[in-house]
C-alpha positions as CSV (number, residue, x, y, z in Angstrom):
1,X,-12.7,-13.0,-9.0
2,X,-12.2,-10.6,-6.1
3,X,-15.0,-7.5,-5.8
4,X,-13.2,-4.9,-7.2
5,X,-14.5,-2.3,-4.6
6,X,-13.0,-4.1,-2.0
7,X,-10.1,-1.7,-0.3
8,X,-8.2,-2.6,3.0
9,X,-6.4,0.2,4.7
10,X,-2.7,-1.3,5.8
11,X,-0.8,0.7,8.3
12,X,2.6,-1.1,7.3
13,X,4.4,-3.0,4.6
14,X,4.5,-5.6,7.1
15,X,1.2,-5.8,7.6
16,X,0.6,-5.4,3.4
17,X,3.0,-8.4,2.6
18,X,1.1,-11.1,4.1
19,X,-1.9,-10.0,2.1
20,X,0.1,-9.7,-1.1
21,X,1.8,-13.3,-0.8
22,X,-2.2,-14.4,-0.2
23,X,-2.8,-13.4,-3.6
24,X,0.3,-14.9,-5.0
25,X,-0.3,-18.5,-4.2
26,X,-0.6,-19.7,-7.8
27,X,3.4,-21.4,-8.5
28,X,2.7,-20.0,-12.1
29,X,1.7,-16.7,-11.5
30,X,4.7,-16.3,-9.1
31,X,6.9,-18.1,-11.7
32,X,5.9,-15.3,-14.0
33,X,6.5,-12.5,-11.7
34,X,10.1,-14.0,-11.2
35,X,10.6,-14.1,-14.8
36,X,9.1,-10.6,-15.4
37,X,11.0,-9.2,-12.8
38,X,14.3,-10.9,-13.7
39,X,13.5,-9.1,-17.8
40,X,13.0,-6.0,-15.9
41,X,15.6,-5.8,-14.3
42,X,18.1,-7.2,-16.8
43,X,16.7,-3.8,-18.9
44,X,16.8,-1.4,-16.4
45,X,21.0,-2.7,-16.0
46,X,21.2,-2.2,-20.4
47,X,19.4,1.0,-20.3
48,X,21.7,2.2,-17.8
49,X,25.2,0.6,-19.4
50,X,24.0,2.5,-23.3
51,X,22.0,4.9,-21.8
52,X,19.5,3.8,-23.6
53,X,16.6,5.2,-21.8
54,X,14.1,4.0,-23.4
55,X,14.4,0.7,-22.7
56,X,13.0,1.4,-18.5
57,X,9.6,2.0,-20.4
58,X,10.1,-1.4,-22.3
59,X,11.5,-2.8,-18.9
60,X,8.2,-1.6,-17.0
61,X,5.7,-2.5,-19.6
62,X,7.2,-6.7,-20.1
63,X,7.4,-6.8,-16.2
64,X,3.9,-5.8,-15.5
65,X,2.8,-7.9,-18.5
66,X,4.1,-11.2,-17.0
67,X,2.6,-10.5,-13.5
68,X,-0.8,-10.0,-14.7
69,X,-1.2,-12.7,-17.3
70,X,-0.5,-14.7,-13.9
71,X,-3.0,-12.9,-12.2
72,X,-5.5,-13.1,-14.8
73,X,-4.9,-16.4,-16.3
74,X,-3.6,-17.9,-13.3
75,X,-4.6,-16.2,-9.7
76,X,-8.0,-15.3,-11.1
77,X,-7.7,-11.9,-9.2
78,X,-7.4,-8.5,-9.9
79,X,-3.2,-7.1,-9.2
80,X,-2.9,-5.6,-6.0
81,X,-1.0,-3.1,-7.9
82,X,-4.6,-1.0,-9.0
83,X,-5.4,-0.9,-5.5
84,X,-1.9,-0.7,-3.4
85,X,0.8,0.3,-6.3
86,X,3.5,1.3,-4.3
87,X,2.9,-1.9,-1.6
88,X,3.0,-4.2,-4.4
89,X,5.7,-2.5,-6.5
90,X,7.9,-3.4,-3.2
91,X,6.2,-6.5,-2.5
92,X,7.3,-7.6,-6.1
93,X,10.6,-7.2,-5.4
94,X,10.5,-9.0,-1.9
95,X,8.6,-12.1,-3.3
96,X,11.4,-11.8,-6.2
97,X,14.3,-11.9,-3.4
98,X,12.7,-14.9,-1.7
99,X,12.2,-16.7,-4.6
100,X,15.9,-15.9,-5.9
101,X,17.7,-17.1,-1.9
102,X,14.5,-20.1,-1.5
103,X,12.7,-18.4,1.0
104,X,9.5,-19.1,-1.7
105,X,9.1,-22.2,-3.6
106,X,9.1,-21.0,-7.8
C-alpha cells in the first residue's frame, strides 16, 4: 500500500495523467473503472431522459464503487481521487475514452 501522506504537487493534467495511468496498471481494476464508468454514464443519460434526478447520486455512488474495489482488491493502492479528485475525475474519463477507441488494453 502507498503512504497515505504522500502528496505530489502537478502543475498540469498532462503532467497528472502519467501518474494516474501508473496506478491503473491492474487489467481488472481498469476493467472495473470501464464498467463503472459505462453504469454511470448510462444513468446520468436516464436521469436526464425522466428527469429522474436522483438517479446522478446512484450514478456517482456505483461508479466510484467499481473503481475502488479495483483499487482496493486489485491495485492495492489508495484512489488518486482522495488526494487529486478533480485530476482523477478527468483522468477517469480519459482512461475510459482510451479504453473505449483501444488506445488502452481492457
Amino acid at each position: 500500500m502507498q503512504d497515505e501522506k504522500s502528496y505530489r504537487y502537478f502543475k498540469s493534467f498532462n503532467e497528472f495523467y502519467p501518474f494516474y495511468l501508473s496506478e491503473h496498471s491492474n487489467r481488472t481494476s481498469r476493467r472495473l473503472h470501464f464498467a463503472g464508468s459505462c453504469i454511470a454514464l448510462t444513468l446520468i443519460i436516464v436521469a436526464i431522459a425522466t428527469k429522474g434526478w436522483w438517479l446522478i447520486a446512484v450514478a456517482l455512488t456505483q461508479g466510484y464503487a467499481f473503481a475502488w474495489i479495483g483499487h482496493f482488491f486489485f491495485e492495492h493502492n489508495r484512489p488518486a481521487t482522495f488526494r487529486y479528485p478533480i485530476k482523477s475525475f478527468i483522468g477517469d474519463w480519459r482512461m475510459w475514452w482510451e479504453m473505449l477507441t483501444g488506445r488502452i488494453k481492457f
